[in-house]
N, C-alpha and C positions, 0 to 999 in steps of 0.2 A: 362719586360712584365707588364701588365698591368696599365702601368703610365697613358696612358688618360685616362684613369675610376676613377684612383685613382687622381688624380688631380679635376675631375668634383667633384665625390665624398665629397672630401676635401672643396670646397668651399660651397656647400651644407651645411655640416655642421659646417660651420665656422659661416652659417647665424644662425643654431639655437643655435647654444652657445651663439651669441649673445643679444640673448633676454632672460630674467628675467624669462618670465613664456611663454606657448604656449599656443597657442588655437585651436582649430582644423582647423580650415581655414592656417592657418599655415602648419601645418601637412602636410595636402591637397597638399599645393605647394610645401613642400618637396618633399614628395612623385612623385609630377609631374616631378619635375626634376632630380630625381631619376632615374624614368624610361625613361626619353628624355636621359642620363647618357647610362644608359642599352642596349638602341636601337642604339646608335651613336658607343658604343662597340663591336656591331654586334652581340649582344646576341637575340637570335631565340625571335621571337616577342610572341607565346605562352609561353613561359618563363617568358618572362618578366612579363605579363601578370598577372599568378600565382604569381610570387615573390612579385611585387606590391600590391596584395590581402591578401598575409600573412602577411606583415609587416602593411600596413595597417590596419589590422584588430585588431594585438596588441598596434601598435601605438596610434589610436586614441581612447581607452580608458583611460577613465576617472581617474583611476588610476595613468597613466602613465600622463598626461596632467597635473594632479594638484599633482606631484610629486616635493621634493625640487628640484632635477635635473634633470628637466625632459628633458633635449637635451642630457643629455646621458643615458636614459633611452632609447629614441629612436636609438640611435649611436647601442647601445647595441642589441638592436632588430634585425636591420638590420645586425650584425658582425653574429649574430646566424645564423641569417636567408639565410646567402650568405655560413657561413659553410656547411651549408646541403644543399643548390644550389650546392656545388661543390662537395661531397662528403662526408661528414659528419666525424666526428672524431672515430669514431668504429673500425677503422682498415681496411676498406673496400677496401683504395685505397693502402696499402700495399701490396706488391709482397707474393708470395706463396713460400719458400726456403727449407721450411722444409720436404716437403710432403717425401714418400717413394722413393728412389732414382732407377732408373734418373729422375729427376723432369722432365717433356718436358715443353720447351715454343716455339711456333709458331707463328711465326710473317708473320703474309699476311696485306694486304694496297693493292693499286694502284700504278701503275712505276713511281717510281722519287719520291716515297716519304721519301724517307731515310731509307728502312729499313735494306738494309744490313747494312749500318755503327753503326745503332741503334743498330741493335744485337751483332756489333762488342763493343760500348758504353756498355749492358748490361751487356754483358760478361768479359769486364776489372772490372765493377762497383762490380759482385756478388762476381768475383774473390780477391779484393782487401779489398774491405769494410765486406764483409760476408766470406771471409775466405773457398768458395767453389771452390773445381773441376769441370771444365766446359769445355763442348765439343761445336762445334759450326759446323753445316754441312748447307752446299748450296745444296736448292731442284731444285733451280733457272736453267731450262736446252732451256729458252727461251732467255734471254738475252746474250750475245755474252760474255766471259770472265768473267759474274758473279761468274763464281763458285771462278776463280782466285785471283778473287777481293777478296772474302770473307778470302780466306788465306792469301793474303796478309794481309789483314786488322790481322788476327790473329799474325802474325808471329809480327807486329806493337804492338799490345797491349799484347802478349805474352799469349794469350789466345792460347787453340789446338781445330784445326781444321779436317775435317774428310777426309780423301785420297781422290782425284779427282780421279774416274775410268771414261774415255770416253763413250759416249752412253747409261751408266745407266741412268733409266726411276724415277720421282721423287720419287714412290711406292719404288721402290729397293732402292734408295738412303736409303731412312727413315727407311727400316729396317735392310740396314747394321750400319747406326748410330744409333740403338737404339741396336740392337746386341755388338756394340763398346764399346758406354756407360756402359753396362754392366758386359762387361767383364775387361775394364779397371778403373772399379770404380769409372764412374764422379756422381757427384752429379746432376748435371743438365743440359740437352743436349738444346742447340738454332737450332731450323730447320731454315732456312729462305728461304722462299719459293719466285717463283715467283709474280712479281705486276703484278695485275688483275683488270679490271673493274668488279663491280658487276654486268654488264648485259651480261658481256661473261659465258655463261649455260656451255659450254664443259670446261674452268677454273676453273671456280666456284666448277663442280663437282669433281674437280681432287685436291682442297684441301678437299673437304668434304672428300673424300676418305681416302686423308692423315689423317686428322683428328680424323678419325675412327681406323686409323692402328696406331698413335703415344695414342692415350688420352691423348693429351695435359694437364697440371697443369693450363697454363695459354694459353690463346688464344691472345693477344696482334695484335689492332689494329695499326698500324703504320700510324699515317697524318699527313699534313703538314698544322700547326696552320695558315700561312698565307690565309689559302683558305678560312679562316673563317668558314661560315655555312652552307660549298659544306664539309667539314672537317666530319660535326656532321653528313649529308645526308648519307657520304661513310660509315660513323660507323655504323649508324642505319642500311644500307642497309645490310655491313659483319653480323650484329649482328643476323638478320632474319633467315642466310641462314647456320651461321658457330658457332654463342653462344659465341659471344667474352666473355673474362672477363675482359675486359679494354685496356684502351688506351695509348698509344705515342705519345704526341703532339709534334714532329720536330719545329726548328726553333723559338720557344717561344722568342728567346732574340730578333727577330725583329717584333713581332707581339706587338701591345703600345697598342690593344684594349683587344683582349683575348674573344673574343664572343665565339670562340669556347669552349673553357675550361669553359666558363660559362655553355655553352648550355647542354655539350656533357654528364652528369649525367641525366637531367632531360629528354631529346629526346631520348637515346636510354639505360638508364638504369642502364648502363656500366661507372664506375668511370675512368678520367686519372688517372694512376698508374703511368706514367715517363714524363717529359716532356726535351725537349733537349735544352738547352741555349747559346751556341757553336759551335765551331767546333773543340774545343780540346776534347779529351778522356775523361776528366773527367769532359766533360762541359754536364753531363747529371743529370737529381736529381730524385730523387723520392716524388710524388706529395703529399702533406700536405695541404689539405683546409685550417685549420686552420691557418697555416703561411703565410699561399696565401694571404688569406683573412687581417690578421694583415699586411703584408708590403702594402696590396693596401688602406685600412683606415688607411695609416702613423704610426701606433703604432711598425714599426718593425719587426726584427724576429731574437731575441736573440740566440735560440737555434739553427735554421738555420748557424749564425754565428759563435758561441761555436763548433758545429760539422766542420765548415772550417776550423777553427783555429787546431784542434786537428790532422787532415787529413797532416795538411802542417806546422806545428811547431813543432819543436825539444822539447818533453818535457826538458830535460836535459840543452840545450842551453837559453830555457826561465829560465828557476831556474836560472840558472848563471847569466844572465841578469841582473834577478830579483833584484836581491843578490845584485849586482854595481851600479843600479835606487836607492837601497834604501840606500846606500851611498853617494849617489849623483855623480855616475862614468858614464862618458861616452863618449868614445873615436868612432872615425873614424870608428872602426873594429864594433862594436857597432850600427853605423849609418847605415854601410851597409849591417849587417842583420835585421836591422828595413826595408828598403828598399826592402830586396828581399822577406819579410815573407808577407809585404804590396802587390806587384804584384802577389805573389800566390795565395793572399786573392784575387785577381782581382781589388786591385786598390781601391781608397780612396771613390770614389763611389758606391764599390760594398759595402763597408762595411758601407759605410753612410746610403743605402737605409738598411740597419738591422735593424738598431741603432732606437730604442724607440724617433718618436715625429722629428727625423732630417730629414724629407721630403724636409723639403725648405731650408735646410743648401745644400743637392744636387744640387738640384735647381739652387741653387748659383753658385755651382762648373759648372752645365752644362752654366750657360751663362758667365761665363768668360772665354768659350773655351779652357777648363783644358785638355793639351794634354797629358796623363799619362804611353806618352810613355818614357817622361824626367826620369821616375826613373832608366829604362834600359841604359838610356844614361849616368845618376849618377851613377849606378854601374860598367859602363866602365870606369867613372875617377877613382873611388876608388879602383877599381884593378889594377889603371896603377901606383898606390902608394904601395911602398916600406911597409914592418912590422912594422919596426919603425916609418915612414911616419904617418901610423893609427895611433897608439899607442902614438905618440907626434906631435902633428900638428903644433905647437910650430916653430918646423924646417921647414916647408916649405915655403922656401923663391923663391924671383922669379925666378933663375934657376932651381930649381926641381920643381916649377909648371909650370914653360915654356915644359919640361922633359914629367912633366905627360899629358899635355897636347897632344902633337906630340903622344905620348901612347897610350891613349885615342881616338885618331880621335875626339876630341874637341877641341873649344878655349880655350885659357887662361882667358878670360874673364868667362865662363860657370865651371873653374874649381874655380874663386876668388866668383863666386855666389854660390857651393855650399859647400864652407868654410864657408861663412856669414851664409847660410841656417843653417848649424852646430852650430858654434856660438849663432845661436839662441834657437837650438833643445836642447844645453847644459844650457841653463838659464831657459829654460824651467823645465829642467831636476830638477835643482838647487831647484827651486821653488816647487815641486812636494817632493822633499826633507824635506822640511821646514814645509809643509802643506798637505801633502798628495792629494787627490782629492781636497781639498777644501783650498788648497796652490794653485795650478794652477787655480781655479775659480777666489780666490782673485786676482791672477798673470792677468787673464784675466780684471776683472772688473776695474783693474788700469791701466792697456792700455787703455779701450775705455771709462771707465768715468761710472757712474752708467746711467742716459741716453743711452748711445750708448749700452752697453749689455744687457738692456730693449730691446732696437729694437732690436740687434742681433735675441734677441733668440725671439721673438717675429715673425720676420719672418722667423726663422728656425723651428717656431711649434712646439720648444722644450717642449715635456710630461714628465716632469719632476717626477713626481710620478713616472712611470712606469722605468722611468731611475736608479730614487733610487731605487728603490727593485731591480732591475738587479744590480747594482753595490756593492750593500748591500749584493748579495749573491755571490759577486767576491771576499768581504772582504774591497770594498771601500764606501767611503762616499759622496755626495755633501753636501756644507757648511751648517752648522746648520743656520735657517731662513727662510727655502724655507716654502712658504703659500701655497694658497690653489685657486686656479681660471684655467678656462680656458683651462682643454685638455678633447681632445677625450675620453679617460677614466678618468678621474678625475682631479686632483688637476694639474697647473700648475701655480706657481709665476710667472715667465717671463710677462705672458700675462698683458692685461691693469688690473690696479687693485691689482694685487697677490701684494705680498708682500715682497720686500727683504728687507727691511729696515735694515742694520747690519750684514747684512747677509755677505755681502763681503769688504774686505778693500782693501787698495791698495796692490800695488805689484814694482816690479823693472825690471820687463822686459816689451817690448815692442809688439806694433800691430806685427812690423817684426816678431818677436820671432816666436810668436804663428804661422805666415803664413810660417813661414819655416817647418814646419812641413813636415814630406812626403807624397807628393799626394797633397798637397795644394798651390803648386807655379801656380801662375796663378789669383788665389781667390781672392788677392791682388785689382787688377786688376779690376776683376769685381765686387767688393766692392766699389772700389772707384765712378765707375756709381750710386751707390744706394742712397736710401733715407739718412739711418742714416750715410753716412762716407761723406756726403756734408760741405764743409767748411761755417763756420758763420761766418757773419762779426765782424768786433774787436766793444768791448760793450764803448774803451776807448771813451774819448771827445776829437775830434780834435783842437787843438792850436791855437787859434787866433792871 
């Protein structure tokens, strides 16, 4: 979500980094392409409107112009400024969990907009992550098998749902599930009522009614981000007649502009509180300006990522891990929980777009058509191998990979590529040993030459500041040397200028090494198209 805004965004201020001092005419054109940015995202044109006049108005003071940095004095304006466009960091766009039990939340939208599955999503999320009792009842006695759906969907995510009695009217539903609630001690009951147009009057007054009989905690809009800003109209119009307190934006992972999520605070008042990224169960989040806002100006969303990791990683098997990385141990068995803990994370992209300043390392990955379905297919070779198999790879000669092959449903060929891939995960390994973080930077800077990991990270946008303080509060380091030039938020060596000078020395392992990583087969590939992995001609004198 949001990649074309943040991509426009990005080049924007890639222009005013690059200039020494600003002047207001400058500004000026920022700002105009700021808001051509704004408008092409389908963010509501009064919006845009206002946001252009408040940054504007801090930007081009005198202050901030004739400041030592002043391209991220305005980077900074703007980062504020889109926080409180989307909801502001106060807690506003936080769910209600604690109120006096049953908590009610009521979800009304328009038909088709997702809201039973969402209430089915809400209800795995509060159950799992917040550790509540949750009931889940369908008001829904317009659509044909709604109600069944919704049990189904519970009996799927193991959430409890409320007895179908035939012919009960939505009024009686709501108050035998708030009667149920009660008496069986949920914390928090989900109504999900029928989709509605806001101009059907005899609808409209039969959730107001609901409304009045449950007193909902939370009133949750449910729409679908694609519709853009028919999305923010439908909110604005429930908000008038029912007093939402916030929204569900559906379908987020195929919306690349996000007008609505921009709009939908300022136009009807009402913050998104969920937005849905999937269609797996737990492909639903709860909405953070402030991370929104960081991963779309390239800076990341560390905590974002810390919170996945914790969700889908064995504390206990990472300690162990840990323990054999810092001996330099790593075997097969090894490789293939690095592999399955990678796809739960959602893949070397999802965790790239986190990562501080690696916008255009993604980038990378999407144009050499990284299909990151190969780690599912890696993990069916490594379970068609043997204990020992893992544990000594040593042994695996060509009858037992012909073996795991036929096992596998792969080639032999796909099973000697992701032996090499290993091979190189273990030098890596090796290197990380010797040097910690700044063992494998060296390990990197002596594959590609101090030139080529200029460019590297130069067009990976790597914010290196921001990387060390994260990494620094992991207990790791990047190599002593890093200067001071060129990011979004501050200091970045990489860029032209910064300074590595000593910073990194050679290493022993190779470009392959590092591309064997998981999640990055393919990279290779589309490296090889770019500026900096172009072959030069030889400098020798030809022989007369």
């Amino acid at each position: 979500m949001f990649e074309s805004l943040g991509d426009k965004l990005g080049g924007v201020f890639d222009k005013l980094r690059g200039r020494a001092t600003l002047s207001e005419d400058i500004v000026n054109e920022a700002m105009r392409e700021i808001r051509i940015a704004l408008l092409e995202a389908d963010v509501a044109l009064p919006v845009v409107k206002q946001f252009i006049g408040q940054i504007k108005e801090e930007a081009v003071g005198a202050e901030v112009i004739k400041s030592v940095k002043p391209a991220q004095q305005v980077i900074k304006i703007v980062n504020d400024a889109m926080v409180d466009l989307l909801g502001g960091t106060d807690g506003e766009t936080e769910l209600v969990i604690d109120a006096k039990p049953p908590v009610v939340y009521l979800m009304v939208g328009l038909q088709g907009s997702g809201k039973t599955t969402s209430s089915a999503k809400i209800g795995r999320l509060l159950q799992t992550k917040f550790k509540k009792k949750v009931l889940m009842a369908s008001l829904d006695v317009q659509r044909p098998a709604a109600q069944e759906q919704l049990e189904t969907l519970g009996q799927q995510t193991d959430v409890a749902t409320l007895e179908i009695i035939k012919g009960q009217k939505p009024k009686d539903i709501t108050k035998r599930a708030i009667d149920t609630a009660k008496k069986e001690g949920y914390d928090l009951l989900i109504l999900d009522t029928a989709g509605r147009l806001s101009i059907d009057e005899e609808l409209m007054k039969e959730v107001e009614e609901i409304s009045k009989l449950s007193s909902p905690t939370e009133t949750l809009l449910v729409a679908d981000a694609m519709t853009g800003q028919d999305a923010v109209n439908t909110a604005k119009a429930f908000n008038d007649r029912l007093g939402i307190t916030g929204t569900v934006l559906t379908r987020m992972d195929g919306d690349a502009r996000g007008g609505a999520a921009m709009s939908m605070k300022a136009v009807t008042g009402r913050p998104v509180k969920l937005v849905g990224t999937g269609e797996k169960w737990d492909e639903i989040e709860q909405f953070h300006p402030d991370r929104v806002v960081s991963r779309i100006l390239g800076m990341g969303d560390i905590v974002s990522m810390v919170e996945k990791a914790a969700e889908t990683i064995d504390q206990e098997d990472a300690m162990k891990m840990a323990e054999k990385f810092k001996k330099g141990k790593f075997d097969l068995d090894d490789f293939a929980s690095q592999l399955k803990q990678m796809r739960n994370m959602g893949g070397m992209g999802a965790m790239l777009k986190m990562l501080p300043g690696m916008g255009g390392l993604k980038k990378m990955l999407d144009q050499a058509n990284v299909d990151e379905s190969v780690l599912v297919q890696q993990e069916a070779i490594l379970s068609s191998m043997t204990k020992q198999e893992r544990a000594e790879p040593k042994v695996l000669n060509a009858s037992r990979r012909k073996r795991i092959a036929a096992g596998s449903g792969r080639s032999v060929q796909e099973v000697n590529k992701l032996l090499k891939q290993f091979d190189g995960m273990q030098r890596m390994m090796k290197q990380l040993k010797k040097g910690g973080m700044g063992g494998m930077m060296n390990a990197m800077k002596g594959m590609m030459g101090d030139q080529g990991m200029d460019q590297l990270m130069k067009a990976a946008g790597a914010d290196t500041d921001k990387l060390q303080k994260e990494l620094g509060d992991a207990g790791l380091d990047l190599p002593a040397g890093a200067g001071d030039n060129g990011s979004s938020l501050g200091s970045n060596p990489f860029a032209p200028g910064g300074d590595l000078s000593g910073a990194m020395g050679g290493g022993d392992a190779s470009m392959d090494d590092l591309l064997s990583m998981p999640g990055l087969q393919g990279l290779k590939q589309g490296m090889s198209k770019s500026r900096f992995t172009k072959k030069r001609g030889s400098k020798r004198k030809k022989k007369k």
